[in-house]
mmCIF file of the N, C-alpha and C atoms, coordinates in Angstrom:
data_MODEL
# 
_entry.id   MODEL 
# 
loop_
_atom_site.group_PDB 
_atom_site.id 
_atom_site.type_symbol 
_atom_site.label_atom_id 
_atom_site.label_alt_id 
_atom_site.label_comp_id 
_atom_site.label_asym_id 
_atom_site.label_entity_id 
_atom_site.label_seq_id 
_atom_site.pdbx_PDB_ins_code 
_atom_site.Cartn_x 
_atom_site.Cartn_y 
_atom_site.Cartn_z 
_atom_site.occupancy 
_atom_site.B_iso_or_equiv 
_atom_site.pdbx_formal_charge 
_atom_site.auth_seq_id 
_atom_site.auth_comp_id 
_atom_site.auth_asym_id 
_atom_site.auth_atom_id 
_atom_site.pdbx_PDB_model_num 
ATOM 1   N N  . UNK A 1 1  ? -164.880 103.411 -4.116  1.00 0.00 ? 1  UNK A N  1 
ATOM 2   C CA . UNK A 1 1  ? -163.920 104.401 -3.640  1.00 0.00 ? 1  UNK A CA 1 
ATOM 3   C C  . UNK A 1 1  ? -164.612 105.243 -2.565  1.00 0.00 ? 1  UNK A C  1 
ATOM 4   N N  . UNK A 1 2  ? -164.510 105.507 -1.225  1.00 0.00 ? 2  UNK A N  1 
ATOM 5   C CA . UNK A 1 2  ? -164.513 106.252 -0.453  1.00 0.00 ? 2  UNK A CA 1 
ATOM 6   C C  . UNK A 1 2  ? -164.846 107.742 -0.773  1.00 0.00 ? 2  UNK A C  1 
ATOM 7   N N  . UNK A 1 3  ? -165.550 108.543 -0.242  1.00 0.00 ? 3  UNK A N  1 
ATOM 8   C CA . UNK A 1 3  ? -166.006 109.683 -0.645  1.00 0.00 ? 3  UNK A CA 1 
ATOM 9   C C  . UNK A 1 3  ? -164.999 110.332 -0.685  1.00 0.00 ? 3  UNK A C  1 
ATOM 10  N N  . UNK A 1 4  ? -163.795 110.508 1.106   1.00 0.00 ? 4  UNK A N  1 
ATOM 11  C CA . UNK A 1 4  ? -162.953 111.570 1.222   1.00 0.00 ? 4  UNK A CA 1 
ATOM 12  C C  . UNK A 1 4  ? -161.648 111.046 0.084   1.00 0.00 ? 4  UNK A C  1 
ATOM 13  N N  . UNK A 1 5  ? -161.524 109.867 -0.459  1.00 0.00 ? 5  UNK A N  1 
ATOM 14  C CA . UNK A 1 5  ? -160.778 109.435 -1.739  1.00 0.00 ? 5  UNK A CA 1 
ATOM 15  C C  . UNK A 1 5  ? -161.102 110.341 -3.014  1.00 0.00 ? 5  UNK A C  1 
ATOM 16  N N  . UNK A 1 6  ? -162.327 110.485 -3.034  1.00 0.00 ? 6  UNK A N  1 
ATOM 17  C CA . UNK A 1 6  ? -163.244 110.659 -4.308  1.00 0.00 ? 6  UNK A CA 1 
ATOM 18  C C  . UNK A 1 6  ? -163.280 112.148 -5.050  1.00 0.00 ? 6  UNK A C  1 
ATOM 19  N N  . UNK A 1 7  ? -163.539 112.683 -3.570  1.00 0.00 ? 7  UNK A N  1 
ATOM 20  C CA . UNK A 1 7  ? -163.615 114.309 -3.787  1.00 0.00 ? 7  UNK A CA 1 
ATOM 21  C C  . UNK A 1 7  ? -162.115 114.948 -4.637  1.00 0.00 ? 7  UNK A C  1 
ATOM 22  N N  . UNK A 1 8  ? -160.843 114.647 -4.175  1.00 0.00 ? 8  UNK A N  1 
ATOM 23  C CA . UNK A 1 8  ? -159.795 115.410 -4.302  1.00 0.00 ? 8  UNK A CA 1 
ATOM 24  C C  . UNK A 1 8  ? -159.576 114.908 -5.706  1.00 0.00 ? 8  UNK A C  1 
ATOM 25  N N  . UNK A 1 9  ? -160.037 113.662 -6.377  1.00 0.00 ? 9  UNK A N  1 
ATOM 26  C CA . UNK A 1 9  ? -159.935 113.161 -7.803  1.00 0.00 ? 9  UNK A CA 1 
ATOM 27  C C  . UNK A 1 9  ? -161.057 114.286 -8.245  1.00 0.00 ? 9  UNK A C  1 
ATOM 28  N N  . UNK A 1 10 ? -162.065 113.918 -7.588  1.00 0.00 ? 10 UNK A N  1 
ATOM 29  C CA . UNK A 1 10 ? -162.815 114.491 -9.078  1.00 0.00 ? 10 UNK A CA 1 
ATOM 30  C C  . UNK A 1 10 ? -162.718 115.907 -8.949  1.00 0.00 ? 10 UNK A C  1 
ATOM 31  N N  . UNK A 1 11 ? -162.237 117.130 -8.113  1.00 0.00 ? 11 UNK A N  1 
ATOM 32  C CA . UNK A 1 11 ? -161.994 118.039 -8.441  1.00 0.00 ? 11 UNK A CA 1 
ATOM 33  C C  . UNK A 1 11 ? -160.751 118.142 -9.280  1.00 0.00 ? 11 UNK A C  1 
ATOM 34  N N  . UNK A 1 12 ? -160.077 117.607 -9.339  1.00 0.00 ? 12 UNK A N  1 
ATOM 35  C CA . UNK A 1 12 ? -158.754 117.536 -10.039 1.00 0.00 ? 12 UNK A CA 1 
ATOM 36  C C  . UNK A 1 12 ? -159.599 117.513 -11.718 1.00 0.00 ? 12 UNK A C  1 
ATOM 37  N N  . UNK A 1 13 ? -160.510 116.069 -11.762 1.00 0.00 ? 13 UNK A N  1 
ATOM 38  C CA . UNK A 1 13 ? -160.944 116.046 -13.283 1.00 0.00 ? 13 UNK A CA 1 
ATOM 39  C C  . UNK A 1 13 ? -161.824 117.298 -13.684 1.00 0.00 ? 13 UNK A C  1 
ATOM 40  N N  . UNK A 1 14 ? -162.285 117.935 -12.620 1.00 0.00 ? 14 UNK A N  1 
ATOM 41  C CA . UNK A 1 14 ? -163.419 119.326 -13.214 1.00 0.00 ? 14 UNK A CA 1 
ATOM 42  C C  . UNK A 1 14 ? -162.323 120.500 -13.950 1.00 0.00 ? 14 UNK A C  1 
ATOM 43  N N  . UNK A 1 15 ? -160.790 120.095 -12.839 1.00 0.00 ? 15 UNK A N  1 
ATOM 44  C CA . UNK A 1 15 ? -159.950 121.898 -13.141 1.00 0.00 ? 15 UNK A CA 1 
ATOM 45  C C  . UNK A 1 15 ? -159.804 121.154 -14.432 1.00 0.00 ? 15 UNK A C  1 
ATOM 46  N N  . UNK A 1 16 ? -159.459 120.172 -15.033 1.00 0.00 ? 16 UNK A N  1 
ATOM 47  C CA . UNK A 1 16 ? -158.850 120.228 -15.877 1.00 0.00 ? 16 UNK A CA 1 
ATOM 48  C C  . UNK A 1 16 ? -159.510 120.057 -17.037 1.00 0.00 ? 16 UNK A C  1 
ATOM 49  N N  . UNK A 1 17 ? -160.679 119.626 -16.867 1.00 0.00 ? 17 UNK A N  1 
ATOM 50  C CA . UNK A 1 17 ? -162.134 120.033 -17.909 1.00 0.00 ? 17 UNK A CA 1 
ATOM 51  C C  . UNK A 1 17 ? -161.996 121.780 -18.418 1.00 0.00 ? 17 UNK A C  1 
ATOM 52  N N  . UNK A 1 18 ? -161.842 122.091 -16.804 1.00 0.00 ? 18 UNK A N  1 
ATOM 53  C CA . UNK A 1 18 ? -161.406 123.606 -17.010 1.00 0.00 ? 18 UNK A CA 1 
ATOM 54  C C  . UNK A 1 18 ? -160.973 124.283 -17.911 1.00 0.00 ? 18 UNK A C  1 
ATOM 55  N N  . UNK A 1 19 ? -159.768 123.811 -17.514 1.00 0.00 ? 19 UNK A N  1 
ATOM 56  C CA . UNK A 1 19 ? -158.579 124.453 -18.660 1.00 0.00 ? 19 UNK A CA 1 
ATOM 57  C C  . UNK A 1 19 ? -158.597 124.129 -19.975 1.00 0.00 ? 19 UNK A C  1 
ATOM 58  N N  . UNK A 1 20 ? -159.239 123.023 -20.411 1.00 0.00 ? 20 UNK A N  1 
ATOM 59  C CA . UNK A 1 20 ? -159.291 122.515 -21.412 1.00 0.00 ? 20 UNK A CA 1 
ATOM 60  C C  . UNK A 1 20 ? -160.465 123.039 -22.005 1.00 0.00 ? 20 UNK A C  1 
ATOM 61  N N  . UNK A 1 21 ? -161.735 123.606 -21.705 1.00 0.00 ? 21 UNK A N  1 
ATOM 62  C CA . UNK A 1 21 ? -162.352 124.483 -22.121 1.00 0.00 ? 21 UNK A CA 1 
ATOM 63  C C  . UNK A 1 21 ? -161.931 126.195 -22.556 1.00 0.00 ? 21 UNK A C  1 
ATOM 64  N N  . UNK A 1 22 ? -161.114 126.306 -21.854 1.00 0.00 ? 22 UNK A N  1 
ATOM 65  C CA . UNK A 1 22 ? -160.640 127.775 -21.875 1.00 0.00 ? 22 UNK A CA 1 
ATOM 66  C C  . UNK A 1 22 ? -159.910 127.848 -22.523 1.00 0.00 ? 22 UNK A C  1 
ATOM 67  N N  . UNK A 1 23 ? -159.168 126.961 -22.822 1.00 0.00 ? 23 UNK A N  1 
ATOM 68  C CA . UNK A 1 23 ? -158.108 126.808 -24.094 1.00 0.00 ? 23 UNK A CA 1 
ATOM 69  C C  . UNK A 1 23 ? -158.746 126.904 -25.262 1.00 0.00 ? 23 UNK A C  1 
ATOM 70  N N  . UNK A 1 24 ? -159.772 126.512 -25.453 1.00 0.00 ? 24 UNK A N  1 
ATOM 71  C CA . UNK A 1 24 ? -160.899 126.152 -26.784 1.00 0.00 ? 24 UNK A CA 1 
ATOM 72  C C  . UNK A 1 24 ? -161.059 127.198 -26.982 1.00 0.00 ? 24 UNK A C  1 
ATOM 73  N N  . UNK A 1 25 ? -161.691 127.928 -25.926 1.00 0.00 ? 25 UNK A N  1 
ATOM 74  C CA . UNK A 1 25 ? -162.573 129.298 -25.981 1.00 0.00 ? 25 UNK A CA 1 
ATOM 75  C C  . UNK A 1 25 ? -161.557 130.838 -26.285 1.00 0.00 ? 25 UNK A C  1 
ATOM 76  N N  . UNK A 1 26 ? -160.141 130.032 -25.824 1.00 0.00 ? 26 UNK A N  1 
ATOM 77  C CA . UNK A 1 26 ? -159.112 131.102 -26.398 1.00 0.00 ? 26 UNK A CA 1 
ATOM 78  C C  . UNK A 1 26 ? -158.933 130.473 -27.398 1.00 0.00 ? 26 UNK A C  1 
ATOM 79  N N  . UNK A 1 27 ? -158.895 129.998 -27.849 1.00 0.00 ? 27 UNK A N  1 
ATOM 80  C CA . UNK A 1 27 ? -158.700 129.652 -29.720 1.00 0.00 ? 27 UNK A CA 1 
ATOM 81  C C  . UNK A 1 27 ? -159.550 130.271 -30.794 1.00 0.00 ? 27 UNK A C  1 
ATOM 82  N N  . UNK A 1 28 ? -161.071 130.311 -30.055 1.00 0.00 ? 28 UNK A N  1 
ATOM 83  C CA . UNK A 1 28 ? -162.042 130.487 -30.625 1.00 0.00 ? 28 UNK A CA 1 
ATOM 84  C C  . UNK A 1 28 ? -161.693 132.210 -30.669 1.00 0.00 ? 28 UNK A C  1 
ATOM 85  N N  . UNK A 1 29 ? -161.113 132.594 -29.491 1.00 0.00 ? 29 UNK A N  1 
ATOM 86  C CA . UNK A 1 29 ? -161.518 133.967 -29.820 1.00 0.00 ? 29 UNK A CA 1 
ATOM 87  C C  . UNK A 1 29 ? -160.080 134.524 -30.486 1.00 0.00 ? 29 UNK A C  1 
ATOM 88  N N  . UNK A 1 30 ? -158.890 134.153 -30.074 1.00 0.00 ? 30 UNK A N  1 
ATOM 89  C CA . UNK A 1 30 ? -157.902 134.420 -31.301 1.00 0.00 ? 30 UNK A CA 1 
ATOM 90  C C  . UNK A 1 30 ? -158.329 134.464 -32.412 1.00 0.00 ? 30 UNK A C  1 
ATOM 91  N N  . UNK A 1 31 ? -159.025 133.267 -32.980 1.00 0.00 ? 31 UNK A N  1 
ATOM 92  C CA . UNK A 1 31 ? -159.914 133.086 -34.549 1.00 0.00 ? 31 UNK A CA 1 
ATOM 93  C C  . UNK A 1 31 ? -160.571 134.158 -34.882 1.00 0.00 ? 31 UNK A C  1 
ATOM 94  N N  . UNK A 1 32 ? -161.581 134.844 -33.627 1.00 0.00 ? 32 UNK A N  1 
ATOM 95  C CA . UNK A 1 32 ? -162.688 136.212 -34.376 1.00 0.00 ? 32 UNK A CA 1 
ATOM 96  C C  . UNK A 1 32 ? -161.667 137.139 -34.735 1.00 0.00 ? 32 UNK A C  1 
ATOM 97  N N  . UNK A 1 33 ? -160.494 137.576 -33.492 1.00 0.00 ? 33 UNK A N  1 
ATOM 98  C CA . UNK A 1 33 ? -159.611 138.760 -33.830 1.00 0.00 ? 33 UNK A CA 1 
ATOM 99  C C  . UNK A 1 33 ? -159.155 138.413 -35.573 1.00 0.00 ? 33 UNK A C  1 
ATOM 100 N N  . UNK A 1 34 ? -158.749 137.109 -35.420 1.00 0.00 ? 34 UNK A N  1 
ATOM 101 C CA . UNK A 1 34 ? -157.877 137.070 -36.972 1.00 0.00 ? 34 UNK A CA 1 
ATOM 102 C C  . UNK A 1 34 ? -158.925 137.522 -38.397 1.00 0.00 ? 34 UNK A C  1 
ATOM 103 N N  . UNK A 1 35 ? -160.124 136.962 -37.674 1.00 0.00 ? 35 UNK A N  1 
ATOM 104 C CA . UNK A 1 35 ? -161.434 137.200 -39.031 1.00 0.00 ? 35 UNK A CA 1 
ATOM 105 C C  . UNK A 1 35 ? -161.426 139.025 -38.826 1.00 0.00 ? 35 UNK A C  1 
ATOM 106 N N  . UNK A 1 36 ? -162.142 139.399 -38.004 1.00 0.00 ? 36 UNK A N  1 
ATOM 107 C CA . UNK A 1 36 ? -162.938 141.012 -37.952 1.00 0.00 ? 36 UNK A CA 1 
ATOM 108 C C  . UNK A 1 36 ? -161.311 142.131 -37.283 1.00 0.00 ? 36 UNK A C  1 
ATOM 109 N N  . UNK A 1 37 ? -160.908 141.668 -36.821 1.00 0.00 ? 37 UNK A N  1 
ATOM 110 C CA . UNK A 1 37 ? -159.848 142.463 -36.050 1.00 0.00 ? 37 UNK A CA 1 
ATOM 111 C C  . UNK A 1 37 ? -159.984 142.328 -34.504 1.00 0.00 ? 37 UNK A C  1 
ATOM 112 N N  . UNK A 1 38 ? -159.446 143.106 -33.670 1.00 0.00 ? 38 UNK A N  1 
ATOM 113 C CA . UNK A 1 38 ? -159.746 143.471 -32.436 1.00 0.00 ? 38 UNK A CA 1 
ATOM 114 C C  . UNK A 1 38 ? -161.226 143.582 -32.234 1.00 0.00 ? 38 UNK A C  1 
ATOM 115 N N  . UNK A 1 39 ? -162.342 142.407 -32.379 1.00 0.00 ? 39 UNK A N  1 
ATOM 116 C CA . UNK A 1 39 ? -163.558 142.898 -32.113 1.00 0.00 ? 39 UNK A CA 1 
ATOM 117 C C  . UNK A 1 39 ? -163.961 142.977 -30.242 1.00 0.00 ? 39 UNK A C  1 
ATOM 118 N N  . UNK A 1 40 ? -164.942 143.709 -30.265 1.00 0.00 ? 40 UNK A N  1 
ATOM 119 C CA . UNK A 1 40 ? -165.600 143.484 -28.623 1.00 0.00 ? 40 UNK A CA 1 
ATOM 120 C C  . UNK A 1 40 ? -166.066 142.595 -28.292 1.00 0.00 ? 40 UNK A C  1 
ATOM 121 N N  . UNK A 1 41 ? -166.476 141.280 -28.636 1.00 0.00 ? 41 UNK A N  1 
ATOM 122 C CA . UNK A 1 41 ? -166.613 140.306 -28.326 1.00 0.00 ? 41 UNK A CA 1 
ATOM 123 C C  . UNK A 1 41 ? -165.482 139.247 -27.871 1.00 0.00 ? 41 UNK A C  1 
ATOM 124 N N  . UNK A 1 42 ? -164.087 139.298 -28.572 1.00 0.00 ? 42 UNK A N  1 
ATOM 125 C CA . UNK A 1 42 ? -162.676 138.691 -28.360 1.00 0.00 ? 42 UNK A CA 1 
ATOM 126 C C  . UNK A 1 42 ? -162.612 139.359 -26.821 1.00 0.00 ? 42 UNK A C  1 
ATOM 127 N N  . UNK A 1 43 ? -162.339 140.512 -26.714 1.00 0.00 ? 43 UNK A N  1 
ATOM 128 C CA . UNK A 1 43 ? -162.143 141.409 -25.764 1.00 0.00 ? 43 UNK A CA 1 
ATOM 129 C C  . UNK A 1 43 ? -162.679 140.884 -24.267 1.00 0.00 ? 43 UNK A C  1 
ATOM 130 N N  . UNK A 1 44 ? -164.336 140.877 -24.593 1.00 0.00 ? 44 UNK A N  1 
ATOM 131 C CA . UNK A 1 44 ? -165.264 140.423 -23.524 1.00 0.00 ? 44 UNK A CA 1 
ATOM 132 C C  . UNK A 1 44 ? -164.406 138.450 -23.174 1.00 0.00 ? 44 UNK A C  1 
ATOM 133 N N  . UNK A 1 45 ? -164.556 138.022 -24.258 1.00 0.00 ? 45 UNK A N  1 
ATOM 134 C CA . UNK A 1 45 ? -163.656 136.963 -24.274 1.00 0.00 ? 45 UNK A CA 1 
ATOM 135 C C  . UNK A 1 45 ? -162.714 136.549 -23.349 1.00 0.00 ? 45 UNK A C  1 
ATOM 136 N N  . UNK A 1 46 ? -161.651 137.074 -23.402 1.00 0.00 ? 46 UNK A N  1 
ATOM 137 C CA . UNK A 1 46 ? -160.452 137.638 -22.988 1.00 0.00 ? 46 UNK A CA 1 
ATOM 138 C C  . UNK A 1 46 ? -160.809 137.914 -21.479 1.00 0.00 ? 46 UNK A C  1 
ATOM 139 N N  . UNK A 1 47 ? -161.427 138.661 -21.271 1.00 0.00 ? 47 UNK A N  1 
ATOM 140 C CA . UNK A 1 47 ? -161.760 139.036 -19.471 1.00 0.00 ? 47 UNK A CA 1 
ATOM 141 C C  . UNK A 1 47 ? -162.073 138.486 -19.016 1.00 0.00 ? 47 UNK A C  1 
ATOM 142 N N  . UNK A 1 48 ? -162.788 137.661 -19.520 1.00 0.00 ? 48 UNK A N  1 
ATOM 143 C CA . UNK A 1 48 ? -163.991 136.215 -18.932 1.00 0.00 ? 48 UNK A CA 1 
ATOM 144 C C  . UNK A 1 48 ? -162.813 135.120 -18.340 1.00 0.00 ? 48 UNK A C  1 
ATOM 145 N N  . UNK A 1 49 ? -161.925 134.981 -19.633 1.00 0.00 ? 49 UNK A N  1 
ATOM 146 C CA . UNK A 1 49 ? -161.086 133.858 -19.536 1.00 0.00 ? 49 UNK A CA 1 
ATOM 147 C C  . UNK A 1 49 ? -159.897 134.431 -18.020 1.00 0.00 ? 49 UNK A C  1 
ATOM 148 N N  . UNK A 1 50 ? -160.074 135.526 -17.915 1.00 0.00 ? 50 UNK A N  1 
ATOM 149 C CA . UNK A 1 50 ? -158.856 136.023 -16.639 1.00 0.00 ? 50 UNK A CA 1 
ATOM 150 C C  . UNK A 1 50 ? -159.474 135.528 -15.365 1.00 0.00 ? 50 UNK A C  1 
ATOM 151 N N  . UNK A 1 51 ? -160.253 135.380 -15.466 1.00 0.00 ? 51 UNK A N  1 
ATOM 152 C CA . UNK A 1 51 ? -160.914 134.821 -13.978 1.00 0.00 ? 51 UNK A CA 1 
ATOM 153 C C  . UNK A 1 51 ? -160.180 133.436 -13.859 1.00 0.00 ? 51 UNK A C  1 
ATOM 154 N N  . UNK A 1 52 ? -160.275 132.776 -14.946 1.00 0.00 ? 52 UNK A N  1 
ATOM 155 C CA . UNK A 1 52 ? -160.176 131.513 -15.080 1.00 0.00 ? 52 UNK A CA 1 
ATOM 156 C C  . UNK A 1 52 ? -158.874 131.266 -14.731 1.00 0.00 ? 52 UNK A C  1 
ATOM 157 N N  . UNK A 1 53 ? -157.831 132.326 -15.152 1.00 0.00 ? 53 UNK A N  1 
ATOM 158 C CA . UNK A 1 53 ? -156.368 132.032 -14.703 1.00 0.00 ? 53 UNK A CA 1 
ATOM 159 C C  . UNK A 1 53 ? -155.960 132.803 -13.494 1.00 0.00 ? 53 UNK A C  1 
ATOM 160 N N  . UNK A 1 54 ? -156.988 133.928 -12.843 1.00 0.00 ? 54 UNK A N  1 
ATOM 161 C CA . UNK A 1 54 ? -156.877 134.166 -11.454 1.00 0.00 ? 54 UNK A CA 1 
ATOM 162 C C  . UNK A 1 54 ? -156.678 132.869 -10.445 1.00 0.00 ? 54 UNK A C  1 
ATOM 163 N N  . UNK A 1 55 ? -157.678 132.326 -10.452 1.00 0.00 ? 55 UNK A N  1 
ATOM 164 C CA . UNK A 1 55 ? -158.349 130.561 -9.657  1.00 0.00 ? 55 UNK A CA 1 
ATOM 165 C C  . UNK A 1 55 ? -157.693 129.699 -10.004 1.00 0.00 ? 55 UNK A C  1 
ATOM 166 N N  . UNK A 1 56 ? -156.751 129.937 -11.244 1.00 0.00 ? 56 UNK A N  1 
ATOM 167 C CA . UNK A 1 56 ? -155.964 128.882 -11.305 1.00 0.00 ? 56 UNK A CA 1 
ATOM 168 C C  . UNK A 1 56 ? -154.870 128.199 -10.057 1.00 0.00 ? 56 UNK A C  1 
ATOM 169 N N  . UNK A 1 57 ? -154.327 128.756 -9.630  1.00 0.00 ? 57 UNK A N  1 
ATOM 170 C CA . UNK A 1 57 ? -153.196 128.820 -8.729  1.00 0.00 ? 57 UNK A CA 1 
ATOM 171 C C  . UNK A 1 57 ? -153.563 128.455 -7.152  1.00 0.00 ? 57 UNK A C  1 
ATOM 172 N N  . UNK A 1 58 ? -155.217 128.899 -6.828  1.00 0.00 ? 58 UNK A N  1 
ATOM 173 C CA . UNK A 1 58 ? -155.419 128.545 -5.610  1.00 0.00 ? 58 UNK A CA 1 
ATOM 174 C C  . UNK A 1 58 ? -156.201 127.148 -5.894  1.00 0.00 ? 58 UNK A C  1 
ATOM 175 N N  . UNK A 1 59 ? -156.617 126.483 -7.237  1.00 0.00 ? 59 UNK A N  1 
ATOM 176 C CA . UNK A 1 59 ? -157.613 125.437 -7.321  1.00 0.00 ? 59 UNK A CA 1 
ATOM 177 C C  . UNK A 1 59 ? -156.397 124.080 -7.097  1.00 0.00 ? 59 UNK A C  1 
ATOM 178 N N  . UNK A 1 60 ? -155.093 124.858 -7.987  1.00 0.00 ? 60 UNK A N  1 
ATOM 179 C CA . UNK A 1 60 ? -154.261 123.926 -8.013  1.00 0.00 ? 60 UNK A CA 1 
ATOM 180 C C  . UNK A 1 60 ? -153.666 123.404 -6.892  1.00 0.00 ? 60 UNK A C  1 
ATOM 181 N N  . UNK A 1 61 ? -153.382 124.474 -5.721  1.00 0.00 ? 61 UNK A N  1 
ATOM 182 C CA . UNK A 1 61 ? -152.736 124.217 -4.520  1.00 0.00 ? 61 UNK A CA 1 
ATOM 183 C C  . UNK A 1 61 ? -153.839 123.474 -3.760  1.00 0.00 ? 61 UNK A C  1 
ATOM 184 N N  . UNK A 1 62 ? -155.200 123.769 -3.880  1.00 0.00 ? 62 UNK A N  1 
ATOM 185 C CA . UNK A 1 62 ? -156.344 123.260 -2.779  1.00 0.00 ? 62 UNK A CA 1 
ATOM 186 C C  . UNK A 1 62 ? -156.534 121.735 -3.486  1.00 0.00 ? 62 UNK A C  1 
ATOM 187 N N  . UNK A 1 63 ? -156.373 121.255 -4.559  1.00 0.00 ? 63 UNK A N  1 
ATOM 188 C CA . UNK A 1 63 ? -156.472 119.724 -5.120  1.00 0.00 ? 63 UNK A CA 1 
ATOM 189 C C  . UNK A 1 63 ? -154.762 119.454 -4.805  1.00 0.00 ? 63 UNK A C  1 
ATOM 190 N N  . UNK A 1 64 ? -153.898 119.801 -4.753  1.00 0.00 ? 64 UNK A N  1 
ATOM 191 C CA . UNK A 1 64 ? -152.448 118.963 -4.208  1.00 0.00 ? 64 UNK A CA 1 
ATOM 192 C C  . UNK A 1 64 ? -152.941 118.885 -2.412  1.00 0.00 ? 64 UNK A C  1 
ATOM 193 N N  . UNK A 1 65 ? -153.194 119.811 -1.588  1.00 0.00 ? 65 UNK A N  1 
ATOM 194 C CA . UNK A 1 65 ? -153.465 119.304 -0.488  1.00 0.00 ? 65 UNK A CA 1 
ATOM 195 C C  . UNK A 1 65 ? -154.317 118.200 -0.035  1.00 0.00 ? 65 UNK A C  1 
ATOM 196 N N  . UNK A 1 66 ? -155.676 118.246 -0.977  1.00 0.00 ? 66 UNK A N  1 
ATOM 197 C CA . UNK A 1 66 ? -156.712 117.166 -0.763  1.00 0.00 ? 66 UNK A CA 1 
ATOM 198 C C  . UNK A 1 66 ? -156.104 116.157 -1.098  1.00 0.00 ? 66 UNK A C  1 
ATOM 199 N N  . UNK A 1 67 ? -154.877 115.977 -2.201  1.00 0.00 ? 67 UNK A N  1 
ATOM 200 C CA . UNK A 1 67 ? -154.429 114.797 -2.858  1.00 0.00 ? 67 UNK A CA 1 
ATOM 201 C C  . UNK A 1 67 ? -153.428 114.358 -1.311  1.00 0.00 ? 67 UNK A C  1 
ATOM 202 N N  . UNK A 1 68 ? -153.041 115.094 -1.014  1.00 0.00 ? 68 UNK A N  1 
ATOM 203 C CA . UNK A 1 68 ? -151.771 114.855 0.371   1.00 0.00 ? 68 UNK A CA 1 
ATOM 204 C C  . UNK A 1 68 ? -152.667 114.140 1.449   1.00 0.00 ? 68 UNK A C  1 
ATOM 205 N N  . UNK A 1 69 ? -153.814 114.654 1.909   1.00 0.00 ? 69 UNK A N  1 
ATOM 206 C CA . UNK A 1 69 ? -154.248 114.576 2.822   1.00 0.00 ? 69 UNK A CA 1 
ATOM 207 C C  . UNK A 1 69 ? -154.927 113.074 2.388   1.00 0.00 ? 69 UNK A C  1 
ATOM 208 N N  . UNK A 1 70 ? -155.158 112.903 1.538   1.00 0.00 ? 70 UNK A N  1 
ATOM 209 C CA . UNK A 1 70 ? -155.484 111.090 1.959   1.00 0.00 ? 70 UNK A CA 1 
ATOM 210 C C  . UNK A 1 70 ? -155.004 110.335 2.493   1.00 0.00 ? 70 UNK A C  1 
# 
């Protein structure tokens, strides 16, 4: 497969490694709230994971263009 083929796939497979980590990691931290309560660690959690759905929206549009542009 061609590099400029290659690139717009495998960023596609990293976002969605992505999300699929962050999903985990929000599960995980729903789970502490349900054990201890509202702890500061869920919290820290929680903020971490907002980045992740900031970038969502521009990672998605920049892998549909690379996908177009082949």
């Amino acid at each position: 497969m061609p590099t400029h083929d290659l690139v717009p796939s495998l960023i596609f497979k990293l976002n969605e490694n992505q999300l699929a980590i962050a999903e985990s990691v929000e599960a995980l931290s729903i789970w502490i709230e349900q054990l201890h309560g509202p702890a500061e660690h869920a919290v820290r959690i929680r903020n971490s994971l907002t980045k992740l759905d900031e970038n969502l929206e521009f990672i998605t549009r920049g892998v549909a263009e690379l996908l177009n542009d082949r």
